[in-house]
C-alpha positions as CSV (number, residue, x, y, z in Angstrom):
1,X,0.0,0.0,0.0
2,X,1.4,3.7,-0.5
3,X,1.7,5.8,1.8
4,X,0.6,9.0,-0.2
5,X,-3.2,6.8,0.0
6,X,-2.8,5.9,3.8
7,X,-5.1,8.6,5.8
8,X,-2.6,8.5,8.8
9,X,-4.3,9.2,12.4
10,X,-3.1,12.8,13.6
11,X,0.6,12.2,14.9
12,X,1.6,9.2,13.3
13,X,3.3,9.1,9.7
14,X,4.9,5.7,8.1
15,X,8.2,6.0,10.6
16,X,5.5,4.3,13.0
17,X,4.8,1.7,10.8
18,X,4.7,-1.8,11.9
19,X,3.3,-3.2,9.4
20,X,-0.1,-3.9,7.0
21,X,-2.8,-6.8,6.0
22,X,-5.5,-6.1,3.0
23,X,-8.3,-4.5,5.8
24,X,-5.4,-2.5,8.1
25,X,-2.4,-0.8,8.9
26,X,-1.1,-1.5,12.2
27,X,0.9,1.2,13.5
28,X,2.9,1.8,17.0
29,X,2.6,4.5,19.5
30,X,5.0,5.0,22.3
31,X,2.4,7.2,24.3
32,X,1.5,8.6,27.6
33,X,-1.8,9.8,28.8
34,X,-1.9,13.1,30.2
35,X,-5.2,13.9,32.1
36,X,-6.7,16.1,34.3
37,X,-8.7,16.6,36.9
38,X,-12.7,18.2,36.9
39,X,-11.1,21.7,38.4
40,X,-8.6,21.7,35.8
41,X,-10.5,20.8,32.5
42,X,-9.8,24.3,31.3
43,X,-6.1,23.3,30.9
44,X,-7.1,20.5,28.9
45,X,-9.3,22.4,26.5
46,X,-6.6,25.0,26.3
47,X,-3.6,22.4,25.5
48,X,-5.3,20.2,23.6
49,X,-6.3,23.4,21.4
50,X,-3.0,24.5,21.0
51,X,-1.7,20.9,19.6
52,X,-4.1,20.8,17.1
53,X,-3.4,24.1,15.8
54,X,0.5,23.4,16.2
55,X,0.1,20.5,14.0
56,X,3.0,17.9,13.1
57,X,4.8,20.4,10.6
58,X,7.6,20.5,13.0
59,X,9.6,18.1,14.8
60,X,10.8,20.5,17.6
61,X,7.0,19.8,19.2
62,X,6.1,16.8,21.4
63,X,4.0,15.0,19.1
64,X,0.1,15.2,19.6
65,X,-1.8,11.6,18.8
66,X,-5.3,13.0,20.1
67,X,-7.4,12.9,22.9
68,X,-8.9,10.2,25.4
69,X,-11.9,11.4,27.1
70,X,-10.8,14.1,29.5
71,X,-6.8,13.2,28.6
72,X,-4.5,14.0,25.5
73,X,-2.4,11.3,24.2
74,X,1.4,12.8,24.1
75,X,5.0,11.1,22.4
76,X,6.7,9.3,25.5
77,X,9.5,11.8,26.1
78,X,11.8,8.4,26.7
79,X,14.8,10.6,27.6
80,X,13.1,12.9,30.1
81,X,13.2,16.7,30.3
82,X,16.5,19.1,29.8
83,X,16.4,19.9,33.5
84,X,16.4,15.7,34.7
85,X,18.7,14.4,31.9
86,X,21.6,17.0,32.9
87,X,20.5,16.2,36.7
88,X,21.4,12.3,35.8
89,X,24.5,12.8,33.2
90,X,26.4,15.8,35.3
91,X,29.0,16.0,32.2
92,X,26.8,16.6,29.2
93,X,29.4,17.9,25.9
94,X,29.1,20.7,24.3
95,X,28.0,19.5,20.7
96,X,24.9,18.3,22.3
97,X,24.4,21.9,24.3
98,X,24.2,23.7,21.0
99,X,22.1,21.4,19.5
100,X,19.2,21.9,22.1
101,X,19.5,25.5,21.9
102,X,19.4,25.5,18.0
103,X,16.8,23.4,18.0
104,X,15.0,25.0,21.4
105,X,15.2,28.6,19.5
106,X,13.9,27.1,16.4
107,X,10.9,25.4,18.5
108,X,10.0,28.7,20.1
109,X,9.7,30.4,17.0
110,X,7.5,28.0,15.3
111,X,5.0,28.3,17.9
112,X,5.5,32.4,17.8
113,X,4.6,31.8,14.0
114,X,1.6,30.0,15.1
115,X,0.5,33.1,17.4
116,X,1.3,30.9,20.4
117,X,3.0,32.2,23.3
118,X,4.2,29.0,25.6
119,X,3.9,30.7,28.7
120,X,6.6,28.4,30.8
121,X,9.5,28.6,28.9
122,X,12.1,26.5,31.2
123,X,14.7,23.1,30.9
124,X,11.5,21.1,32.6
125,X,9.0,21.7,29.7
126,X,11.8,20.9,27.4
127,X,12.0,17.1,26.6
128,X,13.6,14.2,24.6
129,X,13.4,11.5,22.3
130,X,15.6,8.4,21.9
131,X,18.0,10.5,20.0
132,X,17.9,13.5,22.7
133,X,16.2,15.9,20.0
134,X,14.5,18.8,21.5
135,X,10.7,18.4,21.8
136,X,9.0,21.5,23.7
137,X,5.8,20.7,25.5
138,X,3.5,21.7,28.4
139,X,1.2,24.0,26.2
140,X,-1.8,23.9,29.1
141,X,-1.1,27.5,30.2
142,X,-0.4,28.7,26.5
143,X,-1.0,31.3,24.0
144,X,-3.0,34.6,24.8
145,X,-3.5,35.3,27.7
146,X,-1.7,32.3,29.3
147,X,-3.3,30.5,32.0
148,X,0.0,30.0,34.0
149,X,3.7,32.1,34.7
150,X,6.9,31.7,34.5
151,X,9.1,31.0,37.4
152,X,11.4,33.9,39.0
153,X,14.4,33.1,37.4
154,X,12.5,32.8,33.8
155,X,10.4,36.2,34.5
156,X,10.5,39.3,33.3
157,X,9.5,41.2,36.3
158,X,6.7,43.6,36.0
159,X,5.5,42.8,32.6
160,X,2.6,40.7,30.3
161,X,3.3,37.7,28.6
162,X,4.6,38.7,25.0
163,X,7.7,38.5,22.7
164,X,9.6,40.0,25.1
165,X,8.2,37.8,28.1
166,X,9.0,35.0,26.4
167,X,12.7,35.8,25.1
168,X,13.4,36.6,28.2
169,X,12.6,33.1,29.5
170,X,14.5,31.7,26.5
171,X,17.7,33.2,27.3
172,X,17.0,32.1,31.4
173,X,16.6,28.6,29.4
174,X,19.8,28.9,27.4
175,X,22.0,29.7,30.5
176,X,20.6,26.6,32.2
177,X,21.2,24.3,29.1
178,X,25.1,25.7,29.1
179,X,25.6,25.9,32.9
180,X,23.4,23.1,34.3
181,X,21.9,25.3,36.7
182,X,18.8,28.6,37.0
183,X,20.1,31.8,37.2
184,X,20.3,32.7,40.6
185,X,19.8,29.3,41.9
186,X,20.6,29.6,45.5
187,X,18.5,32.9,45.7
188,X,14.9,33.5,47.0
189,X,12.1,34.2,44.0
190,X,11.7,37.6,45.7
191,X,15.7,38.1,45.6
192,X,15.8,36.9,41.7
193,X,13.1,39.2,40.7
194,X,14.3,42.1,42.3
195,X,17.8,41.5,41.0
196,X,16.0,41.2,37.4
197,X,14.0,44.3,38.0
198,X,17.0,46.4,38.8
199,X,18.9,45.1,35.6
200,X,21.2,42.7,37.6
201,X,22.0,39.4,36.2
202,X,24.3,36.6,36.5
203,X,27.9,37.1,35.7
204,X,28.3,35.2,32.2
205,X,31.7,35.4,31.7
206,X,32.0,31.7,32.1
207,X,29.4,30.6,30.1
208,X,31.1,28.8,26.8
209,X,28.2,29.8,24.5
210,X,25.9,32.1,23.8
211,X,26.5,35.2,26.4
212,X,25.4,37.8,23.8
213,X,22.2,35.9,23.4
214,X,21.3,35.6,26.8
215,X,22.1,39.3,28.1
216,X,20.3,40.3,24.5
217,X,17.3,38.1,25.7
218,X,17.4,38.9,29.3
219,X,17.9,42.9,28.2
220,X,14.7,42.7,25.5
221,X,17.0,43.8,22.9
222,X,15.2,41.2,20.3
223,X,12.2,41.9,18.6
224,X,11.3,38.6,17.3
225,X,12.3,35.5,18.3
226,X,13.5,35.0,14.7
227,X,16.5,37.7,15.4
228,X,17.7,35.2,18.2
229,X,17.9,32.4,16.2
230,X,19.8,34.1,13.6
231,X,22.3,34.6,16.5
232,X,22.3,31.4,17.5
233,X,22.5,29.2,14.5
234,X,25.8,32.4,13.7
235,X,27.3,31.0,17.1
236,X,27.2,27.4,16.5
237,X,28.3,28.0,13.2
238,X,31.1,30.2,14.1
239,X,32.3,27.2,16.9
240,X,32.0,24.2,14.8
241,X,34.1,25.9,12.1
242,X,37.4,25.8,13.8
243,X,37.2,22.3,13.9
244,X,36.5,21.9,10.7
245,X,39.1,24.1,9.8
246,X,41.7,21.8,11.9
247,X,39.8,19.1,10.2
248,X,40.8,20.2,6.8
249,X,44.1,21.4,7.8
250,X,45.1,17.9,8.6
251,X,43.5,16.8,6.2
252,X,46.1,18.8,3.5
253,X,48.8,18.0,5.8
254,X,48.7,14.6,5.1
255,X,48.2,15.3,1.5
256,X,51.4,17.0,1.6
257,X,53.2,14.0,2.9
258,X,51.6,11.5,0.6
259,X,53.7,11.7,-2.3
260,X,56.8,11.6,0.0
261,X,55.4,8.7,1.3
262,X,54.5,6.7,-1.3
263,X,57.9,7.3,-2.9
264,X,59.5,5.8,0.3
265,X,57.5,3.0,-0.1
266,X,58.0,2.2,-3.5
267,X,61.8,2.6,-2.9
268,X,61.5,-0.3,-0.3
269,X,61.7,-3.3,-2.7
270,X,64.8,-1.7,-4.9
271,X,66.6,-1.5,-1.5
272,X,66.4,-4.8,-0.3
273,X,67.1,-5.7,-3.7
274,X,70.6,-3.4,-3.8
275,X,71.3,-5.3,-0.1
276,X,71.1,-8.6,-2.2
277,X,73.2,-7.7,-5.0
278,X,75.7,-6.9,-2.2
C-alpha cells in the first residue's frame, strides 16, 4: 500500500509503521496519557487546542496523537526533560548543548509563528526523544492570555506575557542548558526578581556559549524570536568551524606527505634488492 493513500491518524506518519494486511495498517505509539482533573478541565481544552493548531509540521514539538476522554495522548518523552537528563548525566558535551539551543530557538519560533506564546519557557518543559532531539511541550497555560507564569528566574518582572516575556525566558533557558543550573539558583524568588528588575543578572563570563544571546534576551534587545535564532544558528556556526578548519588542515597536511610517502615506499623493494646484490 502507499503511503501518499494511507489517511494516517493525527501524529503518526509511516516511521511508525509496523506493518499492513489487506483491511489494516497497524501502527505503533509509544504514548502517555496526560489527564486532568474536573477543576482543571480548562487546561485541557486549552492544550489540547493549542496541539491541534501546532500541527505535526515541526519536529521540535512533542507530538500530539489525540485525545482520550478528559486526557490527551502525548509522544513518551523516553529521555526525560532538559532539566532531569543533565541532573542524571552531570557532564553533558558541548555539541549536544548547541544542539538543544538550535533546535529549542527554532521550536520557540514555530510556535510564535503560530501566534502561540508557551507561557513556561524552562529546561523542565523541554523534553527528549531516543536521540535527545528537542521536543517543547507543556502548552496547558499557552497562548493569549496564558493560563500559568513563569518562574522567577524565567520572569521578566513587572510585565505581560509577549515576545519580550518570552525571550526573556528563553535566554534564562539557554543559561541553564550551558551551565546546568537557573540563574540565581541559590537565591529566593523575591531576591531573583528584584535582581531582574533592577537590571542585575548573573555574571556570564563563564558561560562557553551564547552570552550575547542571553544578556540580548534577558535585556529585550530582540524583537522577534527570529532575530535570536539568527544569533544562535551564527554561534554554533562560528564554533563548529574551527574544527573543521583543523579538520581540513590535517586533512592537507597529510596530502602534503603522501607523495613523499609513497615514494618511500615504493623505494623499499629496490633497496632490499641493492642489499642482495651486495
Amino acid at each position: 500500500m502507499q503511503e501518499s493513500v494511507i489517511q494516517w491518524p493525527l501524529g503518526l506518519d509511516v516511521k511508525d509503521l509496523v506493518g499492513a494486511g489487506i483491511t489494516a495498517i497497524v501502527a505503533r505509539l509509544d504514548a502517555v496519557v496526560k489527564f486532568f482533573g474536573p477543576p482543571e478541565l480548562h487546561f485541557f481544552e486549552r492544550e489540547k487546542l493549542i496541539y491541534q493548531g501546532l500541527g505535526r509540521d515541526h519536529s521540535g514539538i512533542v507530538r500530539y496523537f489525540g485525545v482520550l476522554e478528559n486526557a490527551i495522548m502525548l509522544q513518551f518523552a523516553s529521555q526525560t526533560s532538559i532539566r532531569q537528563y543533565v541532573a542524571r548525566q552531570k557532564q553533558v558535551p558541548l555539541s549536544l548543548r548547541l544542539r538543544w539551543v538550535e533546535q529549542l530557538s527554532d521550536a520557540v519560533r514555530f510556535i510564535h509563528s503560530k501566534g502561540v506564546f508557551h507561557g513556561d519557557i524552562s529546561c523542565n518543559n523541554v523534553f527528549h526523544d531516543d536521540n535527545l532531539d528537542v521536543k517543547l511541550g507543556d502548552f496547558a497555560g499557552s497562548a493569549i492570555p496564558p493560563l500559568v507564569c513563569y518562574g522567577a528566574s524565567h520572569e521578566l518582572p513587572g510585565k505581560d506575557i509577549s515576545t519580550k516575556t518570552e525571550l526573556f525566558a528563553l535566554g534564562s533557558t539557554i543559561y541553564e542548558i550551558m551551565t546546568g543550573s537557573k540563574p540565581y539558583k541559590d537565591l529566593p524568588d523575591h531576591e531573583v526578581s528584584a535582581a531582574f528588575s533592577e537590571g542585575r543578572y548573573p555574571d556570564l563570563e563563564s558561560v562557553s556559549a551564547f552570552r550575547n544571546t542571553i544578556m540580548r534576551c534577558w535585556r529585550q534587545s530582540y524583537a522577534t524570536t527570529e532575530e535570536a535564532l539568527r544569533d544562535v544558528k551564527l554561534e554554533v556556526a562560528t564554533i563548529k568551524e574551527p574544527r573543521i578548519s583543523r579538520f581540513y588542515a590535517l586533512l592537507s597536511h597529510q596530502l602534503v606527505l603522501l607523495p613523499f610517502l609513497l615514494t618511500a615506499v615504493s623505494l623499499v623493494p629496490f633497496v632490499g634488492w641493492v642489499r642482495r646484490r651486495r
